[in-house]
Every structure is written in C-alpha cells, then in structure tokens.
N, C-alpha and C positions, 0 to 999 in steps of 0.2 A: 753648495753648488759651485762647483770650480770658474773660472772667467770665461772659456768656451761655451762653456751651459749656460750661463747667464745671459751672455748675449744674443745665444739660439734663444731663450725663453725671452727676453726681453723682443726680441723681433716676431716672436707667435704672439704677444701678449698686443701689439702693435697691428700685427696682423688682425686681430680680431676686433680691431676699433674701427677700421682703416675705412671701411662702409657704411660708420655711424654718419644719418647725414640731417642729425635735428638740429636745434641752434642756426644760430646765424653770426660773424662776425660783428664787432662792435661798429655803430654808424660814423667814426672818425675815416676819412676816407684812405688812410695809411693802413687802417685794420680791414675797413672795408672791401677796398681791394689786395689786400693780402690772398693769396694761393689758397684755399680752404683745407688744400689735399695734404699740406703738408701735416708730418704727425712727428713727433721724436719723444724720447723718454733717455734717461741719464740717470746714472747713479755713479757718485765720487764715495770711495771709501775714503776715510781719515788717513791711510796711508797714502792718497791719495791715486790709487789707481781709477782707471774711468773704464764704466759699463756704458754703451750708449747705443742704441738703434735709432733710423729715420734721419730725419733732419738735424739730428745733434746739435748740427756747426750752422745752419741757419740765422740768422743774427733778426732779432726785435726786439721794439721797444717795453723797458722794464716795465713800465708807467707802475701800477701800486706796490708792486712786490718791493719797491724802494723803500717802500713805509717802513718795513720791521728793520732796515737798516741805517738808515737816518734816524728812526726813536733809539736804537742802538748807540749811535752816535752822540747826541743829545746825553743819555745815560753815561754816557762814558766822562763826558766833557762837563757834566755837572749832577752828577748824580741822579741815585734815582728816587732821592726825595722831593728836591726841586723839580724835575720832569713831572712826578706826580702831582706835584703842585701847581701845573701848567694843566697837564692833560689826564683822565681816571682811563680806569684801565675794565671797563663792564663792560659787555656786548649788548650793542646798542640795538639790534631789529632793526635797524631801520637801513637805507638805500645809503650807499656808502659816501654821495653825495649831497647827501638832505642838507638845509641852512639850520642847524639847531642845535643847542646847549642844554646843559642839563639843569633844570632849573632852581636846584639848591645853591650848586657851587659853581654855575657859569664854564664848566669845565667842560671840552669836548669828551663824549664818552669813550672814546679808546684811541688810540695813535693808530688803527687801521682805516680807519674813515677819513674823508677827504680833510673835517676840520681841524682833528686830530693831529694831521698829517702836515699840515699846512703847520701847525703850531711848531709840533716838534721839529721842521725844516727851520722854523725859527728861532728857535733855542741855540741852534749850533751856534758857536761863537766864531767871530771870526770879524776883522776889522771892517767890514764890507761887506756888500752881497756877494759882489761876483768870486772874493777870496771863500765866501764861507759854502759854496756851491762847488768850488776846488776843492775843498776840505772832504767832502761829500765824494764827489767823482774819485777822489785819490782814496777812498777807504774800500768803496765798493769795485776801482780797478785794482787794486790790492788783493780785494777774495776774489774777484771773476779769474785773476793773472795777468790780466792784459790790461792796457790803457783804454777806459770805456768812450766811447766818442757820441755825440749826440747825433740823434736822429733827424736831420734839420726840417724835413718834413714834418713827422710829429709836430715835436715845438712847434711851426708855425702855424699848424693846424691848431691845435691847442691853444697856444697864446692867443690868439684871434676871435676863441669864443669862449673867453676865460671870467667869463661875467660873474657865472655862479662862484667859480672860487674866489673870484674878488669880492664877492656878497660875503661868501664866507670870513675871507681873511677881515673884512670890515668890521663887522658883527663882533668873531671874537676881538678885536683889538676895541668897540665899542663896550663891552661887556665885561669882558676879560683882562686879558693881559698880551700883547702880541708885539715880541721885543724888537720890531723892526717896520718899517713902513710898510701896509699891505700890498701895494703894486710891487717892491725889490722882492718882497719871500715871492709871492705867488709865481712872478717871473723864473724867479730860483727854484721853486718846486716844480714848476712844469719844464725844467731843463732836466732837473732831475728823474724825472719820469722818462722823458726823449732818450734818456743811456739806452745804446742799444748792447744788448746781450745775444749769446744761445745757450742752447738748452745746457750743453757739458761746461759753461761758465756758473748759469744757475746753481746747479747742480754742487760746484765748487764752493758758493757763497754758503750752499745749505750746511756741505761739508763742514765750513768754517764754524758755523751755529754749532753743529752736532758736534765739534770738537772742544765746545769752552772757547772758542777764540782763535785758536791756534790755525795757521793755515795746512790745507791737507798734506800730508808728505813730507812737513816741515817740523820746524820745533819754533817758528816764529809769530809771537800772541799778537796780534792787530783789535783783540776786544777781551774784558776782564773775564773769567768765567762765569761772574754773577749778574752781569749784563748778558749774558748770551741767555743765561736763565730765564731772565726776564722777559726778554723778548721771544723766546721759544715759547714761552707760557702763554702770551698775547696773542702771537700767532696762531696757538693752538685754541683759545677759546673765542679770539675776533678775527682772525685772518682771513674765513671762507665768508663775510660779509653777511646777511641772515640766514647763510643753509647752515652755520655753524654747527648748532647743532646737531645734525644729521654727518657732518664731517667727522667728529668727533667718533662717533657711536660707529659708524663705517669703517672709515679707514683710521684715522686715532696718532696720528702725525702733527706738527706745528706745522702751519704751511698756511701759506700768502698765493693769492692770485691778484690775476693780473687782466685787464681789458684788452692787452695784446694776444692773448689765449694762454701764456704762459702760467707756470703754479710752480713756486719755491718750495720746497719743503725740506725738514730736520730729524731727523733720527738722532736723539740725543745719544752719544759714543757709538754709533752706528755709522752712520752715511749720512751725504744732505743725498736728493731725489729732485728730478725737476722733470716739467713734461711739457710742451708746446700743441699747439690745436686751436686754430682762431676761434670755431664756432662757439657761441657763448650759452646759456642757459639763462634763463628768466632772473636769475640771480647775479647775473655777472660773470660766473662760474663756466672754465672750457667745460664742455659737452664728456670729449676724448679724454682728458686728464683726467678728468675726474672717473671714468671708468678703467683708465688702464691703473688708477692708482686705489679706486676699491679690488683690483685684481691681485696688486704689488704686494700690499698691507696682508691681509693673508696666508699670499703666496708663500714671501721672505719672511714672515713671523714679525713685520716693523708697527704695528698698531703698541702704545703707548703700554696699554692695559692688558698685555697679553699675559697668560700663568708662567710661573718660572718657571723652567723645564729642567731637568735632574743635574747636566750641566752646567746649568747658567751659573 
C-alpha cells in the first residue's frame, strides 16, 4: 500500500471508530477531563517514515506504556538475569494495581504491573533518584526524538493519592528486595508516568522496539537487540493487562497500554504502531485502540502468527 493509501485507509479506519461511544475516561481528573473526541493512530516504519491520522501530534501522559521501557532499561544496565531475579516475567490475571507477590519467590509477576514496575524503576542505577529518573527521561526522549517534559498536572494528581503504590513499593522492599527507599522510586515512577508524549512519538518508541534497538531512519542503537527481545516478548504476553489473552489471539502484536487511552505497540522488523482514545474498557484497555488495531493487524498482515506468504 503506497504512503497516500495508507494514510486514506488509516483515516477510514479512524473514521469508523470515531462514533464508538462505550467506555469511559480514566477517573484521574487530567484523563477525566481529556476531550473524549479525540482519536489518532500512527505508524513509523524502521526507515522511519510516518503514517498518521487524527490527533497524531496531540500530546499525553505516557503513565504504563513506560513500563516496557524502563524494564528495557533495567535489562540494559544489568542484565537480564539479575532483572529476572528482581521481577518474573508470567501474566499475572490479575488488576494491574493489585498489592501482591507471588508466593514462592516474593517476586512481582511481570514488569507490566504496577509492582513490577515500580521494581524495575528501581533497578535503574543511577547515584540518586532524581539522576536515575534523567536516566529514564533521556532514553525514552531519545526514541520519542524530542525532550519528553512532564505533565505537572498528572504528577501532582498522582503523587497525592499515591498511597496504593506506596503500599506496594513497601511490601516489596518488606518481602523482597527494593534497591532504593520506597517514597524516592515511587516518586520517580510517577514522574515517569507524567512524560507526556503523542501518538507519532509513540509510534517512534515502538519503531525503536521493532527495530533491535536501533532508532528509526538512523543506524544509531540506544537498546542491545536481545533486550528489545525481551521486552517485546512481555509486552506481547502481559502488556494488554488481563484481556491478554484475547490480545494475542486478535490482533497478535507486543503492545502496552496506557490509562491515558494511549497503546504502544511493536511489529518486530516491521513498524512500531501507536493509537490514542481516552475511553477505557473494564480492563483498562482504550475502547477505540483496541478496535482500530483489531482492524490494523489484519488489514497490513502485522499479527505475530501470520502464514509466510510466497514472498516473505
């Protein structure tokens, strides 16, 4: 499909969601009063050219879709034995918030979940909090292209009813192992959530996944190829929070969402894909995203498990 076509079909495909009106925005009052109307989708090839319709350039907060790149991070900075040794990598069922470990090895059940999350922000190394939270900002402004800025709203919405991830970061640092004082990570992960992005930024980060590392258009590696692996893997089997499975079997992509309505996603040497839509589903999951991207997966032939075709 030539780049004309793409962006005609990407804006029918947009079209046809555009009067989806189930769901509801998340009740943080920065998501809550977010525009509901707005809709966008994006796709960056590895050459880095950009498809995008709707709101593309719209800017919101990352909040989880940071997950798969802070565990990223983490993996880079000390492997991914020790990371494993921190956090397991099974899809847990359960609310991506829950207070709980797993009860063999005290170990959150995957780096997509909030305790997960919270861990592997704490792995990063770095002299300090607020150095190891630059660390962060500077890898993920690196694949968006641009210097990510925090959304000071968010954060202070956040930071101010930050009880449950303080429970959590508690718990594991009681149980576990939690290489830094629970109030510095928590604070540092709810900054890190506050980055605000859009959707043709997203879309760039997934690119960077789908490429091994490499930024799109570039020859320059910011993550090892076997790192990128790994977190495409997680992505793909804990990133959609419990509809997982059904994500899989549908559209068949790695991909991460987000409580801001946004959804990263990875086409391993394809494309990254990304899509924005506050409304959320009983899962956490946008409404809109999730059906312009059971549309996508099909369409372009990007589901995981497709047959090789005579070409390929």
């Amino acid at each position: 499909m030539s780049s004309p076509g793409l962006r005609s079909y990407l804006e029918d495909v947009l079209a046809s969601v555009r009067d989806v009106e189930e769901g509801e925005p998340h009740e943080l009052p920065v998501h809550a009063q977010a525009d509901t109307s707005r809709t966008a989708v994006a796709l960056v090839d590895l050459d880095g050219t950009v498809h995008a319709a709707g709101d593309a350039d719209h800017g919101f907060p990352i909040q989880s879709m940071s997950k798969a790149l802070v565990y990223g991070l983490a993996i880079e900075s000390l492997g991914v034995e020790e990371v494993h040794r921190h956090i397991d990598v099974e899809p847990s069922g359960d609310a991506f918030n829950r207070i709980s470990l797993d009860d063999g090895s005290n170990r959150p059940a995957n780096p997509m979940i909030n305790a997960g999350a919270i861990t592997a922000h704490s792995l990063v190394p770095g002299p300090d909090a607020p150095q190891r939270f630059e660390r962060i900002r500077d890898l993920l402004s690196t694949m968006a292209g641009r210097r990510l800025e925090i959304n000071e709203d968010c954060y202070s919405q956040e930071i101010g009813g930050a009880h449950r991830n303080l429970g959590i970061a508690h718990m594991v640092q009681a149980l576990s192992e939690l290489p830094d004082d629970p109030h510095d990570v928590v604070d540092g992960y709810t900054r890190q959530c506050a980055l605000e992005v859009s959707t043709i930024e997203l879309a760039r980060i997934g690119a960077t996944l789908a490429g091994g590392g490499v930024l799109p258009g570039t020859r320059e590696r910011v993550l090892r190829e076997d790192t990128c692996r790994q977190v495409m893997s997680v992505m793909l089997t804990c990133g959609m929070y419990d509809s997982a499975g059904d994500w899989v079997s549908t559209v068949g992509i790695p991909a991460k969402s987000g409580i801001s309505g946004g959804i990263l996603g990875a086409v391993p040497r394809r494309c990254g894909v990304a899509t924005y839509s506050p409304r959320l589903d009983a899962h956490g999951n946008p409404v809109r995203g999730i059906l312009v991207l059971e549309r996508l997966s099909p369409d372009l032939d990007l589901h995981l498990m497709r047959a090789p075709r005579p070409n390929d």
